[in-house]
Structures are given as structure tokens and as C-alpha cells.
C-alpha positions in Angstrom: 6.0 15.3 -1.7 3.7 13.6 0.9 5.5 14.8 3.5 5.8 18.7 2.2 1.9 18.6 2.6 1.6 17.0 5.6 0.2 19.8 7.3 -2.5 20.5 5.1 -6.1 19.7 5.0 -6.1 15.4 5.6 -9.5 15.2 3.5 -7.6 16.9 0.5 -5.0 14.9 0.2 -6.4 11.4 1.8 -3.9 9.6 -0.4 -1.4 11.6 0.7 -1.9 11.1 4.5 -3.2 7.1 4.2 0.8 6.8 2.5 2.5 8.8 5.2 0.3 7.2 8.5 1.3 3.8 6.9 5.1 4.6 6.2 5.1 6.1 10.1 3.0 3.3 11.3 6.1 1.2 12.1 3.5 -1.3 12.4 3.4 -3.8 9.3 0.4 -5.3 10.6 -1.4 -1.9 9.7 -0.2 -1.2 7.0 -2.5 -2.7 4.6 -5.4 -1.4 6.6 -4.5 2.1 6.0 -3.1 1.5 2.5 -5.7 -0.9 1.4 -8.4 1.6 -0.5 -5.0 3.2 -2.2 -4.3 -0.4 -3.4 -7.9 -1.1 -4.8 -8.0 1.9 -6.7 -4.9 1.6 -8.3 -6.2 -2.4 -9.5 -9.4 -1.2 -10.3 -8.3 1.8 -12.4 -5.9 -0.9 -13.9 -8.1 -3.1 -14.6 -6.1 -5.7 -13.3 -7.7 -8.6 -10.9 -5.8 -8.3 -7.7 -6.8 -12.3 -6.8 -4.6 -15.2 -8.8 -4.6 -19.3 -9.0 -0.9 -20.2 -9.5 0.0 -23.0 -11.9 -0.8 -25.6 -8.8 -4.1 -24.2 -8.4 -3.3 -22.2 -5.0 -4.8 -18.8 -4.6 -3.1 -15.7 -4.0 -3.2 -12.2 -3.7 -0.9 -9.5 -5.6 -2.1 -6.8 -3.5 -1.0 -8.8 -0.5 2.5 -9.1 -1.9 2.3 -5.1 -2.2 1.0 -4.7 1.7 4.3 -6.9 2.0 7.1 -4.8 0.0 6.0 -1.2 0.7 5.9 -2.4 4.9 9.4 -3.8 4.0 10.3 -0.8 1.4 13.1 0.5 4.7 14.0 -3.0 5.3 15.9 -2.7 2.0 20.0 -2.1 2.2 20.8 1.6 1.1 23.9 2.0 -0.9 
């Protein structure tokens, strides 16, 4: 759908646009730059906290692990 209104106005559809500039990117270094206010919406609207302590008392980041898959999403085998 993203791409269908890809020539519309960017402001409008700023989700839109930040999702397709970070799937054309081809950069995966960028993509949680231009994904990144996307992500904290969706945690805050959630109302999930976005930074964890594992079991052995390491931090880590779940949105970090979604920068990761959706830069990887094409990496994925296609049946």
C-alpha cells in the first residue's frame, strides 16, 4: 500500500514514506534512523518498555532486534 501512495503528499503519509525510504535505503545502517520514531510509537502506544535486563543481568534493546529483522526482512529465502 506504501508504495501505491508513494507519490502523494510525504507530510500525509510520514509513516508511509519513513517505511518505504528505509526498505529502499539498501543501507542497514539507516534504517533505524528513519524507522526509529515508527518504532517508538508503536512501544509507547503498546505500552511495552522497549529496554530489557536478560536473566544474567545484560541489557538489551527489543526495538534494536526490530531495526535488525525488518533491515534483514529481503535477506529471508522466498519459497
Amino acid at each position: 500500500m506504501a508504495e501505491q501512495i508513494s507519490k502523494r503528499n510525504e507530510e500525509e503519509h510520514s509513516t508511509a514514506m519513513s517505511i518505504l525510504d528505509a526498505t529502499e535505503s539498501g543501507n542497514p545502517d539507516n534504517t533505524k534512523g528513519l524507522i526509529h520514531d515508527i518504532v517508538d510509537r508503536l512501544f509507547m502506544d503498546a505500552g511495552v518498555e522497549k529496554e530489557r535486563v536478560s536473566q544474567r543481568g545484560e541489557p538489551y534493546s527489543i526495538a534494536d532486534e526490530a531495526y535488525n529483522e525488518f533491515a534483514s526482512w529481503f535477506d529471508y529465502p522466498r519459497d
